[in-house]
KEKOL-656297 format. One record per residue (C-alpha): residue in one letter; residue number from 1; x negated, y, z negated. Coordinates in steps of 0.5 Angstrom, whole numbers, plus 500, padded with zeros to 3 digits. Example, Ala and Ser with C-alpha at 12.3 -4.5 7.8 and 13.67 -1.06 7.14 Angstrom:
<sites>
+--------+-----+-----+-----+-----+
| residu | num |   x |   y |   z |
+--------+-----+-----+-----+-----+
|      a |   1 | 475 | 491 | 484 |
|      s |   2 | 473 | 498 | 486 |
+--------+-----+-----+-----+-----+
</sites>
This chain:
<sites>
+--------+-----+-----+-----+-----+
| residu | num |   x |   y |   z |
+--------+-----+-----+-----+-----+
|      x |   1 | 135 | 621 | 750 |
|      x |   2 | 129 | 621 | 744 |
|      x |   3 | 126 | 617 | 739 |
|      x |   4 | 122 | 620 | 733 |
|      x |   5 | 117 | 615 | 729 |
|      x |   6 | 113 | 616 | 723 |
|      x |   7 | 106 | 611 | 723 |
|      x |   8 | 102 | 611 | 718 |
|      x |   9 | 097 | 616 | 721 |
|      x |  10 | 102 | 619 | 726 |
|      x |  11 | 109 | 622 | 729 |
|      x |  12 | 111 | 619 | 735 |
|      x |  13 | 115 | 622 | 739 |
|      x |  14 | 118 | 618 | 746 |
|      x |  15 | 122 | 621 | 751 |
|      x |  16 | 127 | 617 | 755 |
|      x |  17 | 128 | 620 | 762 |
|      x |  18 | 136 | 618 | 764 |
|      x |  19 | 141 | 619 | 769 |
|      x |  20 | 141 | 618 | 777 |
|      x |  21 | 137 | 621 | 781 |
|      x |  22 | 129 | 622 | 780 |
|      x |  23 | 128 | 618 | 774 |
|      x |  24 | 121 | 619 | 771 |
|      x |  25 | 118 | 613 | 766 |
|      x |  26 | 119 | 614 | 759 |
|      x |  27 | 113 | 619 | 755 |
|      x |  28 | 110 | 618 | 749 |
|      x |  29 | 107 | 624 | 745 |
|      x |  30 | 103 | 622 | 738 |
|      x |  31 | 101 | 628 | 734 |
|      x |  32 | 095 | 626 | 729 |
|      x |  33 | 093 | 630 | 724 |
|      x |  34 | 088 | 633 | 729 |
|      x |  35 | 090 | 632 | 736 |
|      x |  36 | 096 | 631 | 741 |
|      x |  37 | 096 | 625 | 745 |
|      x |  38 | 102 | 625 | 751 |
|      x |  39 | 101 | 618 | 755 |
|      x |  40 | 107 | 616 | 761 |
|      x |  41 | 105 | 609 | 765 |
|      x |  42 | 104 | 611 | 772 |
|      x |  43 | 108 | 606 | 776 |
|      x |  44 | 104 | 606 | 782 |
|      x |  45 | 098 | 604 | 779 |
|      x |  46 | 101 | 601 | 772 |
|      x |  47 | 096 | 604 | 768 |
|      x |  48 | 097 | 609 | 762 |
|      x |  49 | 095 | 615 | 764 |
|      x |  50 | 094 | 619 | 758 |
|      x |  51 | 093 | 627 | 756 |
|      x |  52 | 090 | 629 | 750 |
|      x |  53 | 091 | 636 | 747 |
|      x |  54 | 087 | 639 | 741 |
|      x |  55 | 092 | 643 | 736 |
|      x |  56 | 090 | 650 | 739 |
|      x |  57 | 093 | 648 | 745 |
|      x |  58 | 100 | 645 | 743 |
|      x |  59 | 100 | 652 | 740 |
|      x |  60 | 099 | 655 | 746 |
|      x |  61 | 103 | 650 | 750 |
|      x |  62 | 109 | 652 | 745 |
|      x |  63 | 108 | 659 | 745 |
|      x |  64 | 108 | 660 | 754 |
|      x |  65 | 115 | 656 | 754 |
|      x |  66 | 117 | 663 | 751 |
|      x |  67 | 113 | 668 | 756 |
|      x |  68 | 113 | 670 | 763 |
|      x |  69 | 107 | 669 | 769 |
|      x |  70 | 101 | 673 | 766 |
|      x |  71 | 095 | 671 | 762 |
|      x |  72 | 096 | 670 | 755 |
|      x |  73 | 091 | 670 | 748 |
|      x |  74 | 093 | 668 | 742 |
|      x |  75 | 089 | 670 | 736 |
|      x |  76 | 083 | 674 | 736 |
|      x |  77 | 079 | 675 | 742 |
|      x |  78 | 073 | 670 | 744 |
|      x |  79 | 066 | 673 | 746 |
+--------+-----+-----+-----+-----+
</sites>
């Protein structure tokens, strides 16, 4: 299961982990205009860990979900 909301400045995405076995905390992932932040309470400390990804990244991210193992670059070639 999944929440969407829409805040001021950002899009709020939360995932609820279900079922029997394995359950993990919930994550939230909040898009900002230029950033991608994914935070999940680590139950055996009870802090927040949190993970942020610039939007070069999430592209990155969303484009090695449909690729096989190698080594990628999208866009032009760095120095």
């Amino acid at each position: 299961m999944f929440t969407i909301e829409h805040d001021f400045d950002a899009t709020v995405i939360t995932l609820v982990d279900e079922g029997r076995q394995g359950l993990q905390e919930d994550v939230t992932i909040t898009a900002f205009e230029d950033c991608v932040t994914i935070e999940q309470l680590d139950a055996r400390t009870g802090e927040v860990q949190k993970i942020t990804l610039s939007l070069g990244q999430v592209h990155e991210l969303g484009a090695a979900l449909d690729l096989p193992e190698g080594i990628y670059r999208i866009g032009p070639e760095r120095d």
